[in-house]
mmCIF file of the C-alpha atoms, coordinates in Angstrom:
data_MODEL
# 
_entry.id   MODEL 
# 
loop_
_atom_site.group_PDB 
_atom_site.id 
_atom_site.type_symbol 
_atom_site.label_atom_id 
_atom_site.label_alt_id 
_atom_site.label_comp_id 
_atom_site.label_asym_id 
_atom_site.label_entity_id 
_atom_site.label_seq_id 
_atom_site.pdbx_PDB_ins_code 
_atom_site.Cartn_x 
_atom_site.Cartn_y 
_atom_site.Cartn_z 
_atom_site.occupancy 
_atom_site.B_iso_or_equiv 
_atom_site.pdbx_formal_charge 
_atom_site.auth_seq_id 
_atom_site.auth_comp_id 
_atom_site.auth_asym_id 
_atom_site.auth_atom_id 
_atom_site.pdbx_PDB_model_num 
ATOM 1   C CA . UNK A 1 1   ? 4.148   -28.358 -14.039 1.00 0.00 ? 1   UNK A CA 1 
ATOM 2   C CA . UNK A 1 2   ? 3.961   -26.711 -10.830 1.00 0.00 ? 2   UNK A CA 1 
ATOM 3   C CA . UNK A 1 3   ? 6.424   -23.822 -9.605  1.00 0.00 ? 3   UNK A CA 1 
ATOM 4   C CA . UNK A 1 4   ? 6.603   -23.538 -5.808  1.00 0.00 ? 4   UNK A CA 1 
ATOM 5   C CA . UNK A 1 5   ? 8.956   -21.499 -3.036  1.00 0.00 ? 5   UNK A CA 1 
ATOM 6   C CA . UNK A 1 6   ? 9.538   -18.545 -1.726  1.00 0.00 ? 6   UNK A CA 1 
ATOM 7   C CA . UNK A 1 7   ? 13.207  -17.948 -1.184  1.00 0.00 ? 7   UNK A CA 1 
ATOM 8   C CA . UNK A 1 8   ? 13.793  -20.642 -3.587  1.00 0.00 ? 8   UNK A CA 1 
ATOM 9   C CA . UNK A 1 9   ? 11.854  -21.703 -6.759  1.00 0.00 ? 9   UNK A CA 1 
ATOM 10  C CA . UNK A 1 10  ? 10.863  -25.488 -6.661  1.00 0.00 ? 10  UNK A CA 1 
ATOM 11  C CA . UNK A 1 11  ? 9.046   -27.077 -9.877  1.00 0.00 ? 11  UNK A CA 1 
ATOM 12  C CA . UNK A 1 12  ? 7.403   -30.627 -9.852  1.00 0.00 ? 12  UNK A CA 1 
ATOM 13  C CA . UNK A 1 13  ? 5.514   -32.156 -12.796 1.00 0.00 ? 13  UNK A CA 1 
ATOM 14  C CA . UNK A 1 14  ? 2.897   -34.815 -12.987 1.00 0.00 ? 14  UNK A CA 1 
ATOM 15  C CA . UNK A 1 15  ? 2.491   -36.569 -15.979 1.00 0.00 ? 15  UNK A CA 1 
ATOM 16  C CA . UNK A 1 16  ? -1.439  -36.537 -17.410 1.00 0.00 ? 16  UNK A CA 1 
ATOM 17  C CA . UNK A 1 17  ? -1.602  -40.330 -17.144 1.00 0.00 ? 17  UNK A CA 1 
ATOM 18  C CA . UNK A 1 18  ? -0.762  -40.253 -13.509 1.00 0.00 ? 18  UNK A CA 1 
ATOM 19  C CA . UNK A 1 19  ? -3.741  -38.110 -12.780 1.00 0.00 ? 19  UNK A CA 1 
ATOM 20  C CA . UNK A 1 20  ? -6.884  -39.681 -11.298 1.00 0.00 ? 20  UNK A CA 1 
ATOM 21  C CA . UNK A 1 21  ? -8.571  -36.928 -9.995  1.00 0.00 ? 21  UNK A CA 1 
ATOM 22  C CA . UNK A 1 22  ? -9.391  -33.363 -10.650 1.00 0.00 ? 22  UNK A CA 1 
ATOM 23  C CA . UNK A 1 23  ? -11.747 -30.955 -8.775  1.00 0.00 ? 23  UNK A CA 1 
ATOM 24  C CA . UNK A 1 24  ? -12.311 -27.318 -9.375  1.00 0.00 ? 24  UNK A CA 1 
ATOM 25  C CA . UNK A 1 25  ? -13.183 -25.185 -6.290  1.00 0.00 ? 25  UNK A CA 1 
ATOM 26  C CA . UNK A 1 26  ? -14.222 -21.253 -6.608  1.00 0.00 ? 26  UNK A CA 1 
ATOM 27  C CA . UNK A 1 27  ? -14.305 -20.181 -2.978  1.00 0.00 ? 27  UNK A CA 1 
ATOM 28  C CA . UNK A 1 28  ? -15.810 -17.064 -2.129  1.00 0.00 ? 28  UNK A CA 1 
ATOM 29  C CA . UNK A 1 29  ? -13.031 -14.992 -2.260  1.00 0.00 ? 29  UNK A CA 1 
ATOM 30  C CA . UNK A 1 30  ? -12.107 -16.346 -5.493  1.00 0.00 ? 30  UNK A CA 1 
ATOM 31  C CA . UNK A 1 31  ? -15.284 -15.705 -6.869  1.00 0.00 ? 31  UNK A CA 1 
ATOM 32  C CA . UNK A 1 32  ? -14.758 -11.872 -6.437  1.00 0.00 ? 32  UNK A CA 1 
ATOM 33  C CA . UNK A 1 33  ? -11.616 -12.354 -8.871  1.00 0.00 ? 33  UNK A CA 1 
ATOM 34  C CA . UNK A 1 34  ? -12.874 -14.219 -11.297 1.00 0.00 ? 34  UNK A CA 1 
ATOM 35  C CA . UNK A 1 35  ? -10.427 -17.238 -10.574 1.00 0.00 ? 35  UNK A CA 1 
ATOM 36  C CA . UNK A 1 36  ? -10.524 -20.444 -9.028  1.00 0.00 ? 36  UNK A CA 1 
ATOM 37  C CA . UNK A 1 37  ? -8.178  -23.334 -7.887  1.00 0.00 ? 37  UNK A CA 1 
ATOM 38  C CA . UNK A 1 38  ? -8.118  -26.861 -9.532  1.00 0.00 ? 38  UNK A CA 1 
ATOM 39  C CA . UNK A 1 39  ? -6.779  -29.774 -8.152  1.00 0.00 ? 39  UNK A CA 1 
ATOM 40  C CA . UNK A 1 40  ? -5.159  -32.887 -9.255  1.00 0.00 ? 40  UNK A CA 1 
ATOM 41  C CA . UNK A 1 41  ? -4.848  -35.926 -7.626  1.00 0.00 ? 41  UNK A CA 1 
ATOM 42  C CA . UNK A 1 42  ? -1.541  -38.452 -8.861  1.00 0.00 ? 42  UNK A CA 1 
ATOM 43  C CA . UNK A 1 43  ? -1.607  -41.420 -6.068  1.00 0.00 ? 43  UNK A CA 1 
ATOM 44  C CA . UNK A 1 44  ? 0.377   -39.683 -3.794  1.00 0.00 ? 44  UNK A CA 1 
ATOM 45  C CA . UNK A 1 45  ? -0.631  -40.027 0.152   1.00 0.00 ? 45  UNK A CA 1 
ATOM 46  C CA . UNK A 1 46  ? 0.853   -39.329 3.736   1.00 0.00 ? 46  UNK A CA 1 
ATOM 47  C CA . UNK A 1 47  ? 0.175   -42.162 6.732   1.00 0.00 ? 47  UNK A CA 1 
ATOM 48  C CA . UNK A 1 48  ? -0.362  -40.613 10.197  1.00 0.00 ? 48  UNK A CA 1 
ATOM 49  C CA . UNK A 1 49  ? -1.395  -42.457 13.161  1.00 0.00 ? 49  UNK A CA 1 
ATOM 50  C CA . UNK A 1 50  ? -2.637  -45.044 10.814  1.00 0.00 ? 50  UNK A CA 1 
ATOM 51  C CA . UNK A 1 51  ? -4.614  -42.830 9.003   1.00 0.00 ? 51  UNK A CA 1 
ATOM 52  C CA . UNK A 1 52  ? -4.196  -42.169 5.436   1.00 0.00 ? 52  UNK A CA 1 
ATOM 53  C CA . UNK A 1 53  ? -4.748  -38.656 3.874   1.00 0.00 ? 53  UNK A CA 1 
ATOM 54  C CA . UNK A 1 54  ? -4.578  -38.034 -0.287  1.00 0.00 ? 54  UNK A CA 1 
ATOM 55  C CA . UNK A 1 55  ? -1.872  -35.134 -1.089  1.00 0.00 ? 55  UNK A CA 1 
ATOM 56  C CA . UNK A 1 56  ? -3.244  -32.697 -3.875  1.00 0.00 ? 56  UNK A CA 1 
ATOM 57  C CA . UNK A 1 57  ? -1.119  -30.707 -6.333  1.00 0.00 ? 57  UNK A CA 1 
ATOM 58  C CA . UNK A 1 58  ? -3.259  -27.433 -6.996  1.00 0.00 ? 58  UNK A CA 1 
ATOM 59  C CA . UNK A 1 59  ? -3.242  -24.091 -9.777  1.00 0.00 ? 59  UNK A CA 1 
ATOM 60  C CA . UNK A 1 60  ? -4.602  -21.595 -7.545  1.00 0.00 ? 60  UNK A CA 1 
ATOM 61  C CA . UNK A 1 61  ? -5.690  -18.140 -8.810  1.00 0.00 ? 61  UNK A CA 1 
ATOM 62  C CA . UNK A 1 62  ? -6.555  -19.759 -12.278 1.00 0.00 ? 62  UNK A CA 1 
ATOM 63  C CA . UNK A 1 63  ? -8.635  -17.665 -14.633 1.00 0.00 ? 63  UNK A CA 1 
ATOM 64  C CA . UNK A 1 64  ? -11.881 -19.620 -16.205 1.00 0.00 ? 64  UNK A CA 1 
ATOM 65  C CA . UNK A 1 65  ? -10.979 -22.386 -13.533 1.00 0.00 ? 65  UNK A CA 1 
ATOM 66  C CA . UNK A 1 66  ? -13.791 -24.636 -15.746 1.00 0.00 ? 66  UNK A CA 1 
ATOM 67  C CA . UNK A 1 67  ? -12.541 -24.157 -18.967 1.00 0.00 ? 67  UNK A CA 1 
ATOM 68  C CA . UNK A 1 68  ? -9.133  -24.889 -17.873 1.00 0.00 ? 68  UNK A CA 1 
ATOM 69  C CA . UNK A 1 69  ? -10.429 -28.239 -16.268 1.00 0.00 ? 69  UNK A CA 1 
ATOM 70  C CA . UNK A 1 70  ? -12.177 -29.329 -19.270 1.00 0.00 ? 70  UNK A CA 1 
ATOM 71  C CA . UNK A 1 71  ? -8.774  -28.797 -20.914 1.00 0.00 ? 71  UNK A CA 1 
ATOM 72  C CA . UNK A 1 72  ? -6.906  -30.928 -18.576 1.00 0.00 ? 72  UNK A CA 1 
ATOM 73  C CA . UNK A 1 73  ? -9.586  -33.651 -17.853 1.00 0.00 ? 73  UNK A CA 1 
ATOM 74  C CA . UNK A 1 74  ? -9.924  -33.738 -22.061 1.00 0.00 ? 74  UNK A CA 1 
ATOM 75  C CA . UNK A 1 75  ? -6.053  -34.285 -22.276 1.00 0.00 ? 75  UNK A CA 1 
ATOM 76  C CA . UNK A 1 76  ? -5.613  -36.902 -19.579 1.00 0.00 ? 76  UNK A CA 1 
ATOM 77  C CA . UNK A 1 77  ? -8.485  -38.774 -21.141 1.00 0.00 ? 77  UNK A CA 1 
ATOM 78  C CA . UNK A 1 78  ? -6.631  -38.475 -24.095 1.00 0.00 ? 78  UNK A CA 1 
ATOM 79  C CA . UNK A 1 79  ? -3.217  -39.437 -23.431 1.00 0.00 ? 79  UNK A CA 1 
ATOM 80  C CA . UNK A 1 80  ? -4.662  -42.368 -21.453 1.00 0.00 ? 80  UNK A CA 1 
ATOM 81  C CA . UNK A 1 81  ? -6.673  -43.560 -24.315 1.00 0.00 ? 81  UNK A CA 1 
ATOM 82  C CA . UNK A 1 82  ? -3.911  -43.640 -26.603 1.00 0.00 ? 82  UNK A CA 1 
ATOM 83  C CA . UNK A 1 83  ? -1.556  -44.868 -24.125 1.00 0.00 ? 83  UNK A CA 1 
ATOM 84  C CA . UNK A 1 84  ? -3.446  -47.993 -24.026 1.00 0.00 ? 84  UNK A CA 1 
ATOM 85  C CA . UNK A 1 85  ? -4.961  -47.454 -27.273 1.00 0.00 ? 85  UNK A CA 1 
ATOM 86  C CA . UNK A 1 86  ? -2.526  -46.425 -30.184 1.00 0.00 ? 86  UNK A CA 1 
ATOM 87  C CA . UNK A 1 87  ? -4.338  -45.417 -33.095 1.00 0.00 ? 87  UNK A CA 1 
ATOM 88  C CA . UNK A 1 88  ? -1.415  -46.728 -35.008 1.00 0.00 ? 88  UNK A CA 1 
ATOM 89  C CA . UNK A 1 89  ? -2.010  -50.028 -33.744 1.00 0.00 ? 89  UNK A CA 1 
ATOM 90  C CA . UNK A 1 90  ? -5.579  -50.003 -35.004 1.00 0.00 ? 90  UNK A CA 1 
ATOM 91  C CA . UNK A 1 91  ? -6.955  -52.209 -37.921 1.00 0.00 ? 91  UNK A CA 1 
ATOM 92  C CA . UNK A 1 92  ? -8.615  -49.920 -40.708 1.00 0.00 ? 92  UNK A CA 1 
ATOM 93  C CA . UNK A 1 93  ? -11.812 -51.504 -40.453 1.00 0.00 ? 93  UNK A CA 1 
ATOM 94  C CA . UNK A 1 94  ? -11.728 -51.047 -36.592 1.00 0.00 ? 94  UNK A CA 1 
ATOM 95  C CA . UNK A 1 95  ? -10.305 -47.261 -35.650 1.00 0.00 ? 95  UNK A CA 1 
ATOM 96  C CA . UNK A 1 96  ? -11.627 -47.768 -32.166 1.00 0.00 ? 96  UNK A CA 1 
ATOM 97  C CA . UNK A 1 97  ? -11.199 -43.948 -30.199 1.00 0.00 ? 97  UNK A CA 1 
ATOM 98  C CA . UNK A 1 98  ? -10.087 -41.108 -32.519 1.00 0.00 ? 98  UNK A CA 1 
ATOM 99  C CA . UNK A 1 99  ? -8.491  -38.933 -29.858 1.00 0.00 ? 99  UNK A CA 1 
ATOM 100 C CA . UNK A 1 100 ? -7.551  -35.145 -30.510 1.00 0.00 ? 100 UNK A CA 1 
ATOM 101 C CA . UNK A 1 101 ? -4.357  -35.643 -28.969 1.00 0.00 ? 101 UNK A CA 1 
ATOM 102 C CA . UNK A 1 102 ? -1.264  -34.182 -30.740 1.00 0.00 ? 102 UNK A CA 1 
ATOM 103 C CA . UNK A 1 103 ? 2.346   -34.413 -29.572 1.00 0.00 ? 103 UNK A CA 1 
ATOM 104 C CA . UNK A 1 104 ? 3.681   -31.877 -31.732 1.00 0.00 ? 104 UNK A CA 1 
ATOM 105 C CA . UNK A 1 105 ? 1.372   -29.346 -30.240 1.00 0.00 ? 105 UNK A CA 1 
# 
């Protein structure tokens, strides 16, 4: 979930299975605070002049910008994986991807 505005306060949310990509930058700047800025990638794009430009939803100012990724990346992978992959669905004999994932967390 993102929160955005200034006057106003705007949230958007992109579900994990929507996300593609992820990058983690640590600019300069950042790198004096300890932070960093990860960003997610969910399909969206913008056509100009014919040309067509990815739009990136970003956490900015995020401490342990690498840990946090691993989190995310680890979670989309997960809720992918069972997605297409139910573990309930699975024979005994076959288990097939144990994922960590849990709802109720």
């Amino acid at each position: 979930m993102m929160r955005t505005g200034f006057i106003g306060t705007d949230f958007k949310t992109i579900d994990y299975d929507k996300i593609s990509d992820i990058e983690v930058t640590v600019s300069v700047v950042e790198k004096m605070y300890n932070v960093g800025t990860i960003k997610f990638f969910s399909g969206r794009t913008q056509t100009n002049d014919g040309n067509t430009t990815k739009l990136y939803d970003s956490w900015s100012a995020i401490e342990k910008p690498y840990d946090v990724f691993k989190m995310v990346k680890q979670t989309s992978v997960n809720i992918k994986t069972d997605f297409n992959y139910p573990n309930a669905l699975r024979p005994d004999i076959n288990p097939g991807y144990n994922t960590k994932y849990d709802p109720k967390e």
